[in-house]
N, C-alpha and C positions, 0 to 999 in steps of 0.2 A: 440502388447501387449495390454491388456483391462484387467484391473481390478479395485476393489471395493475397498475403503478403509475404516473405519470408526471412523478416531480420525483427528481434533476433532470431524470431522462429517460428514455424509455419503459423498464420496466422490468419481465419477463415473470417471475412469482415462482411456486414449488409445486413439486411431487416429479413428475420425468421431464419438468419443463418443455425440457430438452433435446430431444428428439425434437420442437420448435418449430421448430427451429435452419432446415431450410428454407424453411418460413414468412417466419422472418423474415428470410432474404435476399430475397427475392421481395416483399417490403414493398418493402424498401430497392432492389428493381433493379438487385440483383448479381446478374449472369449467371458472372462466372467467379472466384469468392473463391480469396484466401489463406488457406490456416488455417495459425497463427503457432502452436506449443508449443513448450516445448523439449525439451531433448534425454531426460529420464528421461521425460517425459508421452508423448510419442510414442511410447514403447516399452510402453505399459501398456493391456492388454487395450481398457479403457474406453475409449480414446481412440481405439483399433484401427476399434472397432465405431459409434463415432459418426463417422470420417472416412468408413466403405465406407457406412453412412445416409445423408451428406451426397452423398457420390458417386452413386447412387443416381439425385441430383434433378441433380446436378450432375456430368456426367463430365468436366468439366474444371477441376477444382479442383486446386490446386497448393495444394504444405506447402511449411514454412520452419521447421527447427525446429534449426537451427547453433548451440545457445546456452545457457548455464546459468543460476546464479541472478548475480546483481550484473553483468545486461548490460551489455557495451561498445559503444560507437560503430560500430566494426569490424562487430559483430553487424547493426546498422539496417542499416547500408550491402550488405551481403551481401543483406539479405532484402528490402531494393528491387530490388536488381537481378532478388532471384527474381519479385518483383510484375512487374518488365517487362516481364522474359522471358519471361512466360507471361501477356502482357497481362491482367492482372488488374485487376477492376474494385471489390474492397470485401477487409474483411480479418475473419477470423475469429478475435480474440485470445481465445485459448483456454490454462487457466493460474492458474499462481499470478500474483504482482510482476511475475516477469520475463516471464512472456509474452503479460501484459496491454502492458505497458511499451513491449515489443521490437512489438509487434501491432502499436499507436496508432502507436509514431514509424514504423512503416514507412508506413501509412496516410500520416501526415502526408505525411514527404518523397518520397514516391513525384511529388508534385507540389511541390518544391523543388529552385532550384540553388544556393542557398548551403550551406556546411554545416551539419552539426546544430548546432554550438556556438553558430553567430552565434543561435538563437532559445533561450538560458539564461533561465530565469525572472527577467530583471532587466527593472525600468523599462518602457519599451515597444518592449523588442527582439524581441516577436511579431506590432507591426504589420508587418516585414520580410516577412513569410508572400506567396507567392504562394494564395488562397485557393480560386482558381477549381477547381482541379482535384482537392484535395484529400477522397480517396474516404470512403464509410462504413461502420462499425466495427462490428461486433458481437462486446462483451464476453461472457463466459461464465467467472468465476469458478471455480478448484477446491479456492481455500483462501479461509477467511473471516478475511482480517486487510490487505492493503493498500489495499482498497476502489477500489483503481484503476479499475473498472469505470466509478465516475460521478466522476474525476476528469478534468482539461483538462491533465495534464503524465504525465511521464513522466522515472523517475529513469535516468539512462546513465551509464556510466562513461568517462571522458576518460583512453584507455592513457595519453597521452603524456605524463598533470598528476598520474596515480593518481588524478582530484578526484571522487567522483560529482555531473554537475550533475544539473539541474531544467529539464529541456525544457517550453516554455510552449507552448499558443495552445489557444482558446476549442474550436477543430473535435478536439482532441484527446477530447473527450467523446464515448465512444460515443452512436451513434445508438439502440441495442439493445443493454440489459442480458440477459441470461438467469442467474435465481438458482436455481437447482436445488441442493438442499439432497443429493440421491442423489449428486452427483458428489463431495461432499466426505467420504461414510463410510467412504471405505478412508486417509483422512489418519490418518498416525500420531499417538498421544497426544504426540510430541515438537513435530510442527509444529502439531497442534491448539493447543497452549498459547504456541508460538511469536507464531501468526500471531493465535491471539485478543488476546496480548499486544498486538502490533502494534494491532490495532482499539482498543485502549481506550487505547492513546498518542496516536493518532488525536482520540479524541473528547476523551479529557482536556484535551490540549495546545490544540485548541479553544476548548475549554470558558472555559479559564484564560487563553488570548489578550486582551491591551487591543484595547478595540474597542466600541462599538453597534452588534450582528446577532443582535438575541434569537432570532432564526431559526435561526441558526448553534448557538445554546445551546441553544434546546429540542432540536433533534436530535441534539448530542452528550451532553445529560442521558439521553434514553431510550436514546441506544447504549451508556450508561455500564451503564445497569438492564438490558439485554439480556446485557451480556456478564457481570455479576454472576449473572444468574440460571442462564445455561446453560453458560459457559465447564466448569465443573468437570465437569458433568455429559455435554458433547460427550468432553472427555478420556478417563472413564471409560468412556461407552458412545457407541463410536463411530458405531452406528447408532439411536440418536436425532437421529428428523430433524427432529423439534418443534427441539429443542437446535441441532442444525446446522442451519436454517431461521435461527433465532437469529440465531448469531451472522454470517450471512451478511448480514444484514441490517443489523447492528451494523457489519461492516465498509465497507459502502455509506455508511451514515448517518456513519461518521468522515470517510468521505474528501469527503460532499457537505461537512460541518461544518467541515473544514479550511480549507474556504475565505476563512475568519476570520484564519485564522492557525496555525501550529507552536510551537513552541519550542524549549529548551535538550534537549530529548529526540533531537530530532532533529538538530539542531546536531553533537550530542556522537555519533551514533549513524554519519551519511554517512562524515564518514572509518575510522571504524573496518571498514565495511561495503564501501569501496575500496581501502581498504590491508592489511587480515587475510580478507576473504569472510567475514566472520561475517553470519549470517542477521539480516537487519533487525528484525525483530520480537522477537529476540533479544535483541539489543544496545539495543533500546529499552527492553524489557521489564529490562532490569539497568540502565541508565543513570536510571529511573524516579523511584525513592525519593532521589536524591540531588539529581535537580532539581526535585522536589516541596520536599523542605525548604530546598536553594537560595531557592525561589520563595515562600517560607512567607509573608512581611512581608506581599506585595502580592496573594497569593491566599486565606489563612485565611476571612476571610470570606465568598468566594466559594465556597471548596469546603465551608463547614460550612453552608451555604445551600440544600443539596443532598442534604445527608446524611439527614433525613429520608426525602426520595426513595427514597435507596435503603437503607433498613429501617438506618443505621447513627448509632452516638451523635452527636450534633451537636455534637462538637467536629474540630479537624483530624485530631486524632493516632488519631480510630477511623477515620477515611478513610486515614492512612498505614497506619498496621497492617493494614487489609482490604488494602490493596498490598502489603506486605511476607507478609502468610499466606497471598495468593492466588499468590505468585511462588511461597514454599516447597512450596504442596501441589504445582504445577504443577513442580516441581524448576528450576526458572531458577535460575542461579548469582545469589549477590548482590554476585562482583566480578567485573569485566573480567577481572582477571587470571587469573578460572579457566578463561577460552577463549582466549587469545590468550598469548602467550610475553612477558612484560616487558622481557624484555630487547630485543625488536624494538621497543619504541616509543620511539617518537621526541615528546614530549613540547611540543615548541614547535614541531616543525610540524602534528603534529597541531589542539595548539591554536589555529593560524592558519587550518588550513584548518575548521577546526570555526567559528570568529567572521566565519568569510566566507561562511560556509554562508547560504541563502535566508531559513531558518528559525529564523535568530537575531534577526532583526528586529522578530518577532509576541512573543518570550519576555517575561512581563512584569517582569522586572526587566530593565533594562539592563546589556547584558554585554561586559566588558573582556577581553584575549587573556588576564590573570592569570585571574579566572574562570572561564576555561575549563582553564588550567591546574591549577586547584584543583579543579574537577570533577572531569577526571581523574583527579589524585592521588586525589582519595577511590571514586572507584569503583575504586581499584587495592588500596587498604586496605581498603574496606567501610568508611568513618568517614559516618555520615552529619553532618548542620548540626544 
């Protein structure tokens, strides 16, 4: 199967839809791209043989790929200078998070002189944007869980604060998704379940956002039923591409969905993800069940509303249990404390910079610095509410 989608934005889908990838610079009127990966992607066969492809059409393509996962500020600003250096005209984010992330913000500020911090996702600190010059993007997905692909920000890490922000503006949306389902079958069973996790915090946290965007809910309801149906089944066989098709998809449709709103998932998840490097999708996927029953008062009947949908009893607690079995089969720890050392946390400031986090503002209960100190505490116990 191979088709086009176009919301929120052109979006080329099907097996070996890669070998599109020139095409679609030549849509877009990039003569001389960036291709953005990081550092383990660059060194992997697959990646080898789609950059000498792209070369091929293009022999003056410049990489940038200085970077790992929970990119830094330091990272964008490197990989501008490689954009200028080699006057480049469009960027080729190629990748999981990070170098979907690190891709978009070099695009951005390639045509920026402030720095990256003054455009944090507050208020309207992305009308600051010089727009004119700011080039176009072409996503290309390798893992199906941060859906950045049809997102407008990009998470970075600030060395100087440990904070990870939330880089804002509208042109951070790629122009050119490409979903190719083949690039994702050599992902291990660990980050498959990782980064699926990641998509269904996505759509959840969505989903469960206050707000009127029934738009926003029907697309995170179907990414819910997507990742139900094939998350276990990509785990186990990693080349099914019906499966991995899935949940690529699933990942796309969180991050359009988000745009409603996050929550205490993510709140609790950035610092940990700034200050220990634990995998996002990780730390969401274990932060989960305790902000779901946190959130119980003011989402029960939202999330038993649903539960039909996807084949389960219509009450809350078979929607928390289908969470709690799908983390176990998936082997996801069910406390922080089993990836990170206790004794390094720092307890109050984590939970300051967690209630200052973006995505504390959409959670629908309203959250106090003690709540999120109690969050904590219980995903260090495993207590759930």
């Amino acid at each position: 199967m191979k088709t086009n989608w176009n919301y929120p934005t052109s979006i080329w889908v099907g097996e070996d839809r890669i070998k599109d990838l020139p095409e679609a610079c030549k849509n877009l009127k990039i003569l001389s791209p960036l291709f953005v990966t990081d550092k383990d992607l660059i060194n992997l066969e697959m990646t080898k043989t789609i950059i000498s492809e792209v070369k091929k059409k293009f022999s003056n393509l410049a990489i940038f790929s200085n970077f790992s996962g929970n990119p830094l500020g330091e990272n964008v600003e490197e990989g501008v200078l490689e954009f200028k250096k080699n006057k480049c005209d469009g960027v080729i984010a190629f990748g999981g998070g990070s170098g979907l992330d690190v891709g978009k913000a070099i695009a951005f500020m390639s045509a920026q002189t402030r720095p990256i911090w003054d455009f944090e996702d507050i208020g309207d600190n992305w009308k600051r944007a010089n727009e004119k010059n700011i080039t176009p993007i072409i996503a290309v997905p390798t893992t199906a869980g941060t859906g950045s692909e049809t997102g407008r920000a990009s998470a970075i890490i600030n060395k100087k604060t440990g904070v990870k922000k939330i880089i804002f503006h509208p042109k951070f949306l790629p122009s050119v998704v490409i979903l190719d389902p083949v690039l994702t079958v050599n992902l291990s069973p660990r980050l498959t379940a990782a980064t699926g996790m990641d998509a269904l915090a996505h759509n959840l946290e969505a989903f469960c956002a206050p707000g009127f965007h029934p738009m926003a809910n029907g697309i995170a309801i179907e990414g819910m039923k997507l990742i139900k149906k094939s998350l276990i089944k990509a785990v186990n066989d990693g080349k099914d591409l019906e499966a991995r098709a899935d949940l690529l998809a699933a990942a796309s449709m969180g991050s359009t969905s988000f745009q409603k709103g996050l929550g205490a998932i993510h709140s609790l998840s950035h610092p940990i993800n700034a200050q220990f490097n634990v995998h996002h999708g990780l730390s969401n996927a274990i932060f989960m069940p305790y902000v779901l029953t946190f959130n119980k008062t003011l989402i029960e009947d939202r999330i038993i509303s649903i539960c039909d949908y996807l084949n389960l009893e219509k009450n809350f607690q078979s929607f928390l249990n289908w969470v709690l079995d799908l983390r176990k089969k998936l082997n996801i720890p069910h406390k922080i404390s089993e990836v990170i050392d206790v004794k390094k946390i720092n307890l109050d400031q984590l939970s300051k910079m967690a209630l200052e986090d973006p995505s504390t503002g959409t959670n629908p209960k309203k959250l106090t610095i003690d709540d999120m100190k109690i969050l904590y505490e219980h995903s260090i116990s495993g207590k759930l509410f």
